[in-house]
N, C-alpha and C positions, 0 to 999 in steps of 0.2 A: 608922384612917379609916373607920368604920360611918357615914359617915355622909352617903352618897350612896346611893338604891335606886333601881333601873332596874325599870322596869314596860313594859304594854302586846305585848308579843311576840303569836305567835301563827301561827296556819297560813293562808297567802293561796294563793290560786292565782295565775300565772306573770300578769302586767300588772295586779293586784290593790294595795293600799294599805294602809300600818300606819304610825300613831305611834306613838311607843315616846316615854317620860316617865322625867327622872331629878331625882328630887325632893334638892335636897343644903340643907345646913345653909347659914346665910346668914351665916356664915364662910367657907365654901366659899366660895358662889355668887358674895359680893363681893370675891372678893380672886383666885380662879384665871382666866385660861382652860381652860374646857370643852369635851371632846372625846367622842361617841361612837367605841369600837372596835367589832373584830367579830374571833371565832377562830371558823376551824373544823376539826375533829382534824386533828392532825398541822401543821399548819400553823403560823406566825407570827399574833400577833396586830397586827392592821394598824390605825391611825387613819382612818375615813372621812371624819371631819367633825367640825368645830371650830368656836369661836365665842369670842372675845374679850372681855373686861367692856366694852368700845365695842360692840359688835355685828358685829365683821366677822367673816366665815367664809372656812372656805376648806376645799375636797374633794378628796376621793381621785379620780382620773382614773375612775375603775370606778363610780362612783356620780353624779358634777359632774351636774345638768342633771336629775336624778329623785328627788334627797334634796334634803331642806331645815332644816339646824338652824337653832332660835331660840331664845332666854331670856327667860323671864316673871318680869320683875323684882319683881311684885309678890308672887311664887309660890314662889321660888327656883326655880325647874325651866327646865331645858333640853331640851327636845324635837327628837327624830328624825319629820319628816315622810318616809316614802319612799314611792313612785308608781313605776310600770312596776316592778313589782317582777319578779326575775328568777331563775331556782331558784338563779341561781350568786350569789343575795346570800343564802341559805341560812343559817344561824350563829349560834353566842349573841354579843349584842352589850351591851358592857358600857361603862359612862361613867365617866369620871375625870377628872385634871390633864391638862391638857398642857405639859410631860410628863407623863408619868405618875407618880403620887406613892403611896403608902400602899400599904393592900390594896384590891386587889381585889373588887367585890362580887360577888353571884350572877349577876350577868347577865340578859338575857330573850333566850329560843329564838324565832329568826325561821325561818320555813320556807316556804320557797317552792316547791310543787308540784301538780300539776291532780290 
């Protein structure tokens, strides 16, 4: 599965704002639900946010109310809006199936610190 990239990461300071963009094949795009993850060392990799070929979403308790996924159907891309970003959303965050299916891509390094 090469055929999902996640972009956009980046260093924010602590209530700061990052989109993050995961551009998939339009195979992908019209046939899965989409989810951004996020690991960070030592931990589990955990689902934040998800988006369904209808467009419903639905979030991780840690994030509901200051992320926002969407799909640009004309794009294939599913985008991570987050706002009030917080050092503890910190992590590489990576997009796939939900569930999750294939390999894994590189991910994009979020960091949140002043």
């Amino acid at each position: 599965q090469g055929q999902i990239v996640e972009s956009g990461g980046g260093l924010v300071r602590p209530g700061g704002s990052l989109s993050l963009s995961c551009a998939a094949s339009a195979e992908i795009f019209s046939t899965y639900t989409l989810g951004w993850y996020r690991q960070v060392p030592g931990k589990q990799r955990e689902l934040v946010a998800r988006v369904t070929l209808s467009g419903w979403t639905t979030y991780a308790d840690s994030v509901k109310g200051r992320f926002t996924i969407s799909r640009d159907y004309a794009k294939n891309t599913v985008y991570l809006q987050m706002n009030s970003l917080k050092p503890e959303d910190t992590a590489v965050y990576y997009c796939n199936l939900v569930p999750a299916g294939g390999d894994w891509g590189q991910g994009t390094q979020v960091t949140v610190s002043s």
